[in-house]
N, C-alpha and C positions, 0 to 999 in steps of 0.2 A: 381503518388504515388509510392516510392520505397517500395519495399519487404522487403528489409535487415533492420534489425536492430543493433543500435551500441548497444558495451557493458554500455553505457553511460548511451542512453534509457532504456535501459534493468534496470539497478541498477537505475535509476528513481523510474520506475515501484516500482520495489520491497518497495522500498522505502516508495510511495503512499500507497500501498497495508499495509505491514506493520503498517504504522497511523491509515489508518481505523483501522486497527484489534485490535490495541489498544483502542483507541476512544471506538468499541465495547466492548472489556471489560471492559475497567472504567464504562462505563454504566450498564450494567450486575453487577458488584461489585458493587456500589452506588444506583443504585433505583433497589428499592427492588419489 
């Protein structure tokens, strides 16, 4: 397992993380 991470992975991540949080708010806004 390497430790390092690239900046590649890294804006991936964000990426990921960012959908969900959307996703969660569309839901949160539409059912009530």
């Amino acid at each position: 397992m390497k430790q390092s991470t690239t900046i590649e992975e890294r804006s991936e991540l964000k990426d990921k993380t960012a959908g969900i949080k959307e996703m969660i708010s569309y839901l949160i806004i539409y059912i009530p």
